[in-house]
C-alpha positions, 0 to 999 in steps of 0.5 A, a space after each residue: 367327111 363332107 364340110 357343113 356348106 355346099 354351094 353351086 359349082 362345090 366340089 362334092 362330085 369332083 372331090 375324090 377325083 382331085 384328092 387322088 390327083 393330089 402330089 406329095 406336100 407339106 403345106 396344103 392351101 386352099 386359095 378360095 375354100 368356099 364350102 372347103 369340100 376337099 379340105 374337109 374330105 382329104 387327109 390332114 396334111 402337116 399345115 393347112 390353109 383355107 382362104 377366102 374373100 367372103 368375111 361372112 363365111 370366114 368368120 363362120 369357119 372361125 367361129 365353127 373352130 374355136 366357138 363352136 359350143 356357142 355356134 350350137 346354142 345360138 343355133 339350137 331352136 332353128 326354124 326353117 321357115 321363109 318369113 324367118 329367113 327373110 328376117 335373117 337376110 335382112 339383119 345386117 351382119 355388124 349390128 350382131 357379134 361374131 357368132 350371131 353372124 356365124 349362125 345367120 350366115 349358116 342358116 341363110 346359106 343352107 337355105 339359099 337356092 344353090 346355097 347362094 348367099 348373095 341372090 337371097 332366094 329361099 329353097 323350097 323342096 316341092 318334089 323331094 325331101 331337103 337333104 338340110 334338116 335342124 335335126 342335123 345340125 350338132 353333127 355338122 357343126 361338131 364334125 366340122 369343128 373337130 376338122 378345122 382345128 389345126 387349119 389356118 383360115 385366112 380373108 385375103 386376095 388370093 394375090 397374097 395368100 399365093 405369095 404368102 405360102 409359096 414354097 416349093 413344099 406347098 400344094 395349092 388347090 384353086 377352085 375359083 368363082 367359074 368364068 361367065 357365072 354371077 352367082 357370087 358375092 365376089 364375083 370373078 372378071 376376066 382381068 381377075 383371071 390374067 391376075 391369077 394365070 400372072 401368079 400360077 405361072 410364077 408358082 414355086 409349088 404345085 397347084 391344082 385349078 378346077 374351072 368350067 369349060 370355056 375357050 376363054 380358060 383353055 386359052 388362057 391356061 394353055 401352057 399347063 396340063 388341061 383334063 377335061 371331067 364330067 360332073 353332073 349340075 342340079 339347077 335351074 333348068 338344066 338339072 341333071 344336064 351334064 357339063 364340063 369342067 376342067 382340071 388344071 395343073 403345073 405337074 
């Protein structure tokens, strides 16, 4: 199944790729889960993990999982419309509850260009159908919550979710913010990324990294094994261009 967000640089085009690369594990986690789309199209492991720094979306995934008849009502006569979504965009998060901020962020992030939160700039469909209708809703969010529900859902640094489910039965997918990009609520630096080298080179389980192509990251990551994949990106001016990504990994 695919998870209800997808964001630029997700996973939908890569995910059976990294799925089939997955070695045999017991505990399974995600250190920046984003739209979580592996997580959400892989088989179930014995524990699961899905971490994130962004408190908006992991309150949306925490509420999806344990609230979701409420998620749907407060959901249930949504307007897809700009006026409304610049209305929500301006709505601070703490002056509402738990599942009013689920349903805002929901709304806003579907509705964002490239579902990115942060940039606020409505998605208006000229020369194609959205492939994000209201009518879809109940299905996304009950198929999302059916998945979640033995899923650990952590809002930590990605420091302490890797020292905290480090064993050598453990599997961790890493899909961090791709390096040189500012699309993100939490965007990454480049010390951020030694930080992160630092702890997978004393890793007792096994990891998979996928990152875009950079000398940067080639470098930095040299040590492990490096595959090189070609996914297909859809914005801005260089829709449909084909670019790199890379596949990194200790075993």
């Amino acid at each position: 199944m695919k998870g209800p967000l997808s964001y630029v640089g997700g996973k939908n085009r890569l995910a059976n790729q990294i799925i089939a690369l997955i070695p045999k594990h017991k505990t399974y986690v995600e250190a920046f889960a984003g739209g979580a789309q592996v997580m959400f199209r892989k088989e179930p492991s014995a524990v699961e993990v899905i971490n994130d720094l962004d408190g908006e979306l992991v309150n949306f995934y925490r509420v999806c999982q344990a609230h979701h008849e409420e998620l749907l009502r407060s959901l249930e006569f949504v307007l897809l419309s700009r006026k409304w979504y610049e209305r929500l965009s301006k709505t601070p998060p703490e002056s509402l509850t738990d599942i009013q901020r689920a349903a805002r962020y929901f709304i806003i992030q579907k509705c964002s260009f490239g579902g990115m939160v942060a940039r606020h700039n409505f998605a208006a469909h000229i020369t194609k159908q959205p492939t994000f209708t209201p009518k879809r809703i109940p299905e996304m969010i009950s198929s999302a919550y059916k998945r979640l529900q033995n899923v650990q859902i952590e809002n930590l640094p990605f420091e302490k979710v890797l020292e905290k489910y480090d064993r050598p039965t453990t599997f961790f997918y890493l899909d961090p913010p791709y390096y040189g990009v500012k699309l993100y609520n939490h965007n990454f630096s480049d010390e951020n990324f030694l930080s992160l080298k630092r702890c997978l080179s004393n890793l007792k389980g096994k990891f998979l990294l996928s990152i875009n192509d950079h000398p940067f990251i080639r470098k930095l990551f040299a040590e492990f094994k490096i595959e090189k994949v070609g996914i297909f990106y859809s914005l801005q001016k260089h829709a449909g261009r084909r670019y790199s990504e890379l596949l990194i990994r200790n075993y």
